[in-house]
Each structure stands twice: as structure tokens, then as C-alpha cells.
N, C-alpha and C positions, 0 to 999 in steps of 0.2 A: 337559703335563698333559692331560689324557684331556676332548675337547670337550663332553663330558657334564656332568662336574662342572664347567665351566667354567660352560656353559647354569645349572646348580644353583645357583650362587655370584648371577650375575648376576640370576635372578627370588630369592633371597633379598635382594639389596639392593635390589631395585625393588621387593617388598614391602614390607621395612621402611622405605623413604623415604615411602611413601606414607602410613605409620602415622608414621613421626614428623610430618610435614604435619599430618595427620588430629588427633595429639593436640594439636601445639602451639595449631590453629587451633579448637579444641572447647575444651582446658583455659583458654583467654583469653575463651572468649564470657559473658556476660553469666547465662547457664543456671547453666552449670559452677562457675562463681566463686558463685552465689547457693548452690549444696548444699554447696560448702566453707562457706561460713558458716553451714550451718547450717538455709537457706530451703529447705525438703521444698514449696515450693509447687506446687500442679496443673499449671501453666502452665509453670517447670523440670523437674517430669520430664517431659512428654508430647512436651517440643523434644527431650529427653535419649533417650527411649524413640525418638524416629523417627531420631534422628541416630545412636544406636547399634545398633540394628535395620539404618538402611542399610549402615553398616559390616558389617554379618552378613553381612548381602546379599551385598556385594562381596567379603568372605571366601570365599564359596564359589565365585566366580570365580579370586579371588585367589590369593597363597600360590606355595607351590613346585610348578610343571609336570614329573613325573618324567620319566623314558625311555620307561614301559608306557603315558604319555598320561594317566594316572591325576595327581589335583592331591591335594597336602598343603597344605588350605586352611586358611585362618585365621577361619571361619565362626564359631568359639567365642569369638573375642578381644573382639568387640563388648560381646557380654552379660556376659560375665567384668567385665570393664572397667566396666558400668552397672552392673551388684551392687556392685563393690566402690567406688563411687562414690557413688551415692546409695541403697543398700539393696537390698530381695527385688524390690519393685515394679519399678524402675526393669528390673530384671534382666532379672524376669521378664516384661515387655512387650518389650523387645530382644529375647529369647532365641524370645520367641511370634514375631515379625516374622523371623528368620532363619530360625526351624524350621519354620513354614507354608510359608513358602517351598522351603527344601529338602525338603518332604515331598512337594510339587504338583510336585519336579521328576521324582519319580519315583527308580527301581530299587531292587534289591534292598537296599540299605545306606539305605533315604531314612528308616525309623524309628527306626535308633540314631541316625544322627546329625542329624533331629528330635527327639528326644527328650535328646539331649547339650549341643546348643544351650540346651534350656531349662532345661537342668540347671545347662548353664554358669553362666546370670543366677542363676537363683538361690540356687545358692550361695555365690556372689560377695558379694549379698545377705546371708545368712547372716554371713558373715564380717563384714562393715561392721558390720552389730549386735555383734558378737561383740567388736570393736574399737572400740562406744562408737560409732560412726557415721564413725569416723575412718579416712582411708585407710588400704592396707594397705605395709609396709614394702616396700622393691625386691625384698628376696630373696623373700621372705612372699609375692608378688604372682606370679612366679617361679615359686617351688615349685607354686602353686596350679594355673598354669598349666599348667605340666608333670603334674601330679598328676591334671589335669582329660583330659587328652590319653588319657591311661594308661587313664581311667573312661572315654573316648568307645570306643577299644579294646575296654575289655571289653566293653561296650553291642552292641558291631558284633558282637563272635565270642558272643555272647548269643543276640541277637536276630535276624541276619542269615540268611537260607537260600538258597541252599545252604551248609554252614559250609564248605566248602573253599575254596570262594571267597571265602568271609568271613574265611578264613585268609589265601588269599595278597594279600587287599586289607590288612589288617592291615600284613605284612610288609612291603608298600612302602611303607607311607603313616608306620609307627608313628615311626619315629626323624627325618623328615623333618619331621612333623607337630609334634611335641613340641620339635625346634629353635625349629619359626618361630613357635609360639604363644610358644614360652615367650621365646622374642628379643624379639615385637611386646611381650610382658605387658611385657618389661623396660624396652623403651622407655617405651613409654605410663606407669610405675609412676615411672619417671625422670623425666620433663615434668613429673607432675602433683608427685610427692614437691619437685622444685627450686620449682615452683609454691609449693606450702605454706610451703616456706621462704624466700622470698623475701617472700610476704606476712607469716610471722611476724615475720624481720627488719624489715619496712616498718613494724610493728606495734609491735616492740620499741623501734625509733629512734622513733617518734612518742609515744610515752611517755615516749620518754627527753628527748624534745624536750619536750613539755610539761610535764614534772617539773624541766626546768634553767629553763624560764622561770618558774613559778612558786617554784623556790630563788629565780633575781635577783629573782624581784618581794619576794619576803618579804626578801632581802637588804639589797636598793633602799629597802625601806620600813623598815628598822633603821638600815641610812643616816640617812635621816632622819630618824629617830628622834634616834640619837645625837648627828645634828648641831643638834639641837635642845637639847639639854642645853649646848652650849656658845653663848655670849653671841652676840646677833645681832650684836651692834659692840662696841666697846670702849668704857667708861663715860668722860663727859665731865670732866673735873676740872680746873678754873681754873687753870693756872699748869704744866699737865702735856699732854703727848698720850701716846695709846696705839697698838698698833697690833697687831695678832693673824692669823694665820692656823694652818689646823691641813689636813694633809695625809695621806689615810689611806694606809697602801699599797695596803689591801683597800678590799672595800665600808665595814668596818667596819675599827676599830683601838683601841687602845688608849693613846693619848695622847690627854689634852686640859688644857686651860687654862681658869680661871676667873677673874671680876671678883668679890669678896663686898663687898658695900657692910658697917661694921661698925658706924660712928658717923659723924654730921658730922665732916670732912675726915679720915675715915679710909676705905682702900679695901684690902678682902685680894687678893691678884693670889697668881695658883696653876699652874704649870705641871708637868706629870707625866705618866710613862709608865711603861703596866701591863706588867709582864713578859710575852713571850709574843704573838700575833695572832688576829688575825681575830674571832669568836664568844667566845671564853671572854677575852679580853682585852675586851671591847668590853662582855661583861657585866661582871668585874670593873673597870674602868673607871665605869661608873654607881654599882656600889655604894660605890669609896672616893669620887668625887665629892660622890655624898649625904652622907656620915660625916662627910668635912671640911668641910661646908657647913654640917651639922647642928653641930660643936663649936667652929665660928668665932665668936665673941662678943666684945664687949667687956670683960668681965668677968675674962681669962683674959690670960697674955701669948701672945705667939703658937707660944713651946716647950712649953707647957702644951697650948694647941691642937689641935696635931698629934699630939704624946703621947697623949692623951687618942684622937685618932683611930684612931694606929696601934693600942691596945689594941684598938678594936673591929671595925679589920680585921683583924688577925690572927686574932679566933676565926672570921672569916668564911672567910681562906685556907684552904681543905680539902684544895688540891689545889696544892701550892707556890707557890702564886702569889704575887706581891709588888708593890710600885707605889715608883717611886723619887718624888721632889715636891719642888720649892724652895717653899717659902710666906712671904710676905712682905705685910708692912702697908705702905702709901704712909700715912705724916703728911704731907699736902699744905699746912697750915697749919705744921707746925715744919722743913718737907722735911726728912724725917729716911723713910730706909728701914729698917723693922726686919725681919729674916730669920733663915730656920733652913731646914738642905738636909738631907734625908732620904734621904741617896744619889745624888743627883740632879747631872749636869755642872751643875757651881758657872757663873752668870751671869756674861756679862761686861759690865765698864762701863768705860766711856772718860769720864774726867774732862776736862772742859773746861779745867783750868789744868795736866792733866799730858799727855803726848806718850803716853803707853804706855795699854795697857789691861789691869785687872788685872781677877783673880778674885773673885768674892762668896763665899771659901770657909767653912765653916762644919762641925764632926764631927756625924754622924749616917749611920746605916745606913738602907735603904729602909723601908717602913713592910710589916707584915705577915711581915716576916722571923723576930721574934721578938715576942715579948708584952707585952715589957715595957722600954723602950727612953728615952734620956737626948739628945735632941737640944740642941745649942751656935746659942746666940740670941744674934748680932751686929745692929749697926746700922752703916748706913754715913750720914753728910751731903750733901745734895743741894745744886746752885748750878747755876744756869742753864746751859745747853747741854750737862750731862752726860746720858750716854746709857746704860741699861743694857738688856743685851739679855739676855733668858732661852732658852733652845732644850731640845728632846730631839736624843738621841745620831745620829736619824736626818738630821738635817743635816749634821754633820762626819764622820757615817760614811756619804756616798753614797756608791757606788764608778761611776769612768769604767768605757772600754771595756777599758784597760790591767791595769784591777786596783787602781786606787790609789783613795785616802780622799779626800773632800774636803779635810776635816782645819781642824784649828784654826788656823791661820795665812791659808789663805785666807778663813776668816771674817772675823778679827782686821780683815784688808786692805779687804773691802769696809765694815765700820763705820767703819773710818779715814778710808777715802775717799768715805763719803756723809754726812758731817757732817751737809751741809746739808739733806738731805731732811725729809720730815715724819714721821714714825714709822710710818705704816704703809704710805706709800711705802719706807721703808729694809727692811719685812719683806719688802717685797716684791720689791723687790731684790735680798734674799738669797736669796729663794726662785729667782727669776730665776737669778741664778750656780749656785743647785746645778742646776737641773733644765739650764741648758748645760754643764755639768762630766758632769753623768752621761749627757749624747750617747744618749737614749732608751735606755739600759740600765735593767732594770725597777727599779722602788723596791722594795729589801727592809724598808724598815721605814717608819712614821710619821714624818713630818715636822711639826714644831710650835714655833711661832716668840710670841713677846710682845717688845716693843721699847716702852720706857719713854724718854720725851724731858723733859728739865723746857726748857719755852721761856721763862722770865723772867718771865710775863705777870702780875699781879696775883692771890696766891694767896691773898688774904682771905676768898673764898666757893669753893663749890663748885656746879658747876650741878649 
């Protein structure tokens, strides 16, 4: 390769390195960043106008050295670059500081390209307005560059005298000229363009970030919310223990459980789960809560109860929703359990005089499914140390890391074998065994547990 273009290649990268330098350490100062956002303050441009002015400067030092001695400077790239940065001003004070300068250096080319210079800026200028005040794109920036090259050209075979020599300065400088501006524009158009974007992403995540904390907060505070609707403890009753917990998957869920005090020594105990997660279960969730709260009375049997409710959920389900529910009266004076299951995994109970543990089963569909609906009200007899446990599906349906079900048999086993606990140590128990069976696999659903214990104790009063 011919040691000419050799020399050519090596002051074009030792120009452009000095212009990527140049921009990375201008587009990070404190100036630069203040007119991206927008700050036209006196004190940002007048750092801007000197610190792109001296790049002028060095432009006309700079740039590609040809064969004839003659340089293809980059004198123009400064004020280019302050137009299209901070507008006409900024430009055209850069564009003044490199063209005063190369007019005082003298010859016969010192007024076009004084006068190019200041063109440079402020057209640069021009276009930021023209773009809203916003930089201009890589290509956009580019073209202008090269376009502006082209205008310093014609300025020189314009204005220049003698024009032959204004011709043959032309012909060495034009294509050499318009490389390295239009290379430096690229650069410089790259730094500040990754600049922009880096600050809008910076910009975009920290929205994004304070839009996810304020969802958990308003989550966090439905949370509570919710967990406010269900019973601080479980109600105390002479002759009986209780024991409850309720486990969402989400922040929010759609299982829960109630105590409804109804008359002296009667108590409604309510477990249920709203089809469905998170927000719209958690809303529907409060509204059948309220329903069956509001149609619990003494006055009514407890299939009438629920009946009555399910009509008035169903015209609320708009949207398929549904809510499965065991509901049940404690007589803690006759210990008599009266129930009715509304779709709902039928309870288990372990009788104290039998070995097995059977079902609370009972016909009825979920509540809200239909309109108009016929629930089956059994009772079962209570005697001291029987145990009846109520759950939603999300205890026997946890899944390990294998893939398997908790499942109904190893419930069965741990109520077997904690007879002796107090009832809401046994819930807790169970809760205990699922969450080590599911080995920190995530909870896909609500977990919600009530454990009914009759302890023998004198059931004459009720506290």
C-alpha cells in the first residue's frame, strides 16, 4: 500500500480518537447534561460556546495532513456539534471563536472558510429548533455534516481569488474534508445519541421502579386490608377450642374463613374459596363474606342461610366467578354440629370412639354458579376429643419438587397423629408439613385451615 494513504489512514484515526475523547469527556460534564435536560442557562452555554470554539480551534490545526501540505481540517465540527446541541446561540458563539480565528490567520481562503464556520454553528442551531430542541439523529447529523462540507466548498470557489487556485484547493481538500467531518459528526452524534438513551432507559427503569413500589405499597395495604376482614383469633367457647390460619399465595387471595356469633351458644364457622387469584378474587372474596354475614341469623336454618346468600351472589358474579363454602353452626350447649357444603372439600373429622376419619359430606354446588340453588343440611354429634378439621383445596393440592400432591392421606396422617395438640397448634402443624412437603416450590394457591377440638371442659356457658 502506497505510504501516502498509509500517512492518510493513520492522521484520520488520530483525529478521530481525539474527537471521541473530546466528546465522551464534554457529553458527561455537568454543562452538556444541563442542555439535554433542557437548562438553556447563561453559565451552560458560555462553558459550551468556549469549549466548542476551542475545538474549532484545534480543527484547523487538526484533521487530515494531505501530500500538497495542504490539511482537510475539521474546523467546522465544533460549531456544527453546539447548534445542534444547544441551538443558534451556542453555534453561533463557537462558530465566531473558530472563524475570528481562522480569518486573523490570514490567505487567500481565510473568508469562506470564516465565514463556513459560522455558518456551521448556526445552522446547527437552526436544525435543534427545527427538532423541538432535540438532538439530531446519527444519520441526520451525518448528512448535515457532509452537506455543510459541500456549502464550505462552494463559499471557497465563491468567494476565493484567485479562483484557480480556489479550484485546485477545492479538489484536494473536498473528499478528504467531507470524510472526516462527516466521520467526526458520526462519532460525536453516537456519544451524545447512546448518552440520550442511556439517560431515557435510566429514566424509564426509575419509573418503572417507583411504579412497582407504589403497586406493593397499594398491594401491601389491600393485604391488610383483607386480612383485616378475617377474625383477629378465633372466638372463645366453653367446652370447644378453635384454631385458624389463612395463607395467601399472593399479596392478596381469595380464601377465607369466619367466626359469626348467631345466638347464645351458637357460633357460624365459615371456610371458603373464591374461584380464581389475586385482585379479583380478593375483591370477590369481601363481597360473599359480607352476603353471608349479612344473611346469617337465627331466624333461618342454616340451608336457608346460604341459599338466600348464594341468590345474592350470583347476581353480583358478572364475570364467572364463583366461591365454593362449608358453613356450619357449633350448638356448643346441645354439641350438635349443623352443616351444609356449597361445593366445598367436605371436612374431616376424627371421632374420638372411632379409629378412621370420615367426611362432613353434604350435596350442594358452589355459590354464584347458578341463581337459584337447593343446599342438603346434615348434623353430625359432638363428644369430647373429636376433632374436625375444615381446609381449602390449596393444602392437599401443594405440589413437592417431583410433581406430586400433598394429597388427602397425608393430611388424614398428621390429624391422626396429633391427637394431642391444642387446635391451633394442630393447624399449625399442618401448615408446617405442607410448607416442608412443598421443599420451597412456590405456592400456587391459598392455603386456609380451621380446626375445631371439643376438649370435655364444662359447656354450660359460653365466654
Amino acid at each position: 500500500m502506497d505510504t501516502s494513504v498509509i500517512d492518510l489512514l493513520v492522521e484520520l484515526i488520530q483525529t478521530t480518537s481525539v474527537i471521541v475523547v473530546f466528546a465522551y469527556l464534554v457529553s458527561r460534564s455537568k454543562f452538556f447534561l444541563g442542555i439535554l435536560d433542557k437548562q438553556f442557562s447563561f453559565k451552560n452555554q458560555i462553558v459550551l460556546i468556549l469549549l466548542f470554539g476551542a475545538l474549532s480551534i484545534f480543527g484547523t490545526y487538526g484533521g487530515i495532513k494531505l501530500p500538497s501540505g495542504a490539511i482537510a481540517n475539521i474546523r467546522d465540527l465544533g460549531p456544527m456539534v453546539a447548534g445542534l446541541a444547544a441551538g443558534p446561540l451556542t453555534g453561533l458563539g463557537a462558530g465566531l471563536i473558530g472563524g475570528v480565528h481562522r480569518y486573523l490567520l490570514g490567505g487567500f481562503v481565510c473568508v469562506p472558510c470564516a465565514l463556513s464556520t459560522i455558518l456551521a454553528g448556526l445552522l446547527g442551531g437552526f436544525i435543534h429548533m427545527l427538532r423541538k430542541r432535540e438532538f439530531a439523529t446519527i444519520w441526520q447529523a451525518t448528512l448535515f455534516a457532509a452537506l455543510m462540507e459541500c456549502l464550505h466548498m462552494g463559499l471557497t470557489l465563491l468567494l476565493a481569488r484567485p479562483f484557480s487556485e480556489a479550484v485546485s484547493v477545492v479538489k484536494q481538500v473536498i473528499v478528504p474534508m467531507v470524510i472526516a467531518n462527516s466521520l467526526g459528526m458520526a462519532v460525536f452524534a453516537f456519544v451524545v445519541r447512546n448518552l440520550i438513551h442511556e439517560r431515557n432507559t435510566a429514566a424509564e427503569k426509575e419509573l418503572y421502579r417507583r411504579a412497582l413500589e407504589r403497586t406493593e405499597y397499594e398491594m401491601e395495604t389491600a393485604r391488610g386490608i383483607q386480612q383485616s376482614f378475617l377474625p383477629e383469633s378465633p372466638p372463645k367457647i366453653a367446652g370447644f377450642e378453635l384454631g385458624a390460619l389463612n395463607k395467601p399465595a399472593r399479596q392478596v387471595g381469595g380464601d377465607f374463613y369466619d367466626f359469626i356469633p348467631i345466638s347464645e351458644g351458637k357460633m357460624g364457622i365459615v371456610i371458603a374459596d373464591v374461584s380464581g387469584k389475586g385482585v379479583p378474587a380478593a375483591l370477590f372474596m369481601a363481597l360473599s363474606r359480607a352476603i353471608v354475614r349479612a344473611n346469617v341469623h337465627e331466624t333461618i336454618t342454616t340451608s336457608e342461610a346460604i341459599e338466600k346468600a348464594n341468590h345474592l351472589i350470583a347476581e353480583e358474579a358478572k364475570f364467572g366467578m364463583f366461591v365454593t363454602l362449608f358453613y356450619a353452626v357449633l350448638d356448643s350447649k346441645r354439641r350438635l354440629l349443623q352443616y351444609v357444603n356449597a361445593g366445598h372439600n367436605p371436612p374431616l373429622m376424627l371421632k374420638h370412639l372411632a379409629s378412621d376419619l370420615i367426611l362432613l359430606n353434604a350435596n350442594g354446588i358452589a355459590l354464584g354458579a347458578l341463581d337459584d340453588i337447593r343446599l342438603e343440611q346434615k348434623e353430625v354429634g359432638l363428644v369430647a376429643d373429636d376433632i374436625v378439621v375444615l381446609y381449602t383445596d390449596g393444602i392437599i393440592e401443594a405440589v413437592n419438587d417431583k410433581g406430586e400432591q400433598f394429597g388427602m392421606d397425608r393430611l388424614e396422617k398428621i390429624i391422626s397423629n396429633n391427637t394431642n395438640l391444642p387446635a391451633q397448634q394442630l393447624a399449625d402443624q399442618i401448615n408446617d408439613e405442607v410448607q416442608r412437603f412443598a421443599q420451597g416450590q412456590q405456592q400456587f394457591d391459598d392455603l386456609t385451615l380451621i380446626v375445631l377440638k371439643v376438649t370435655g371442659a364444662d359447656t354450660s356457658a359460653e365466654k
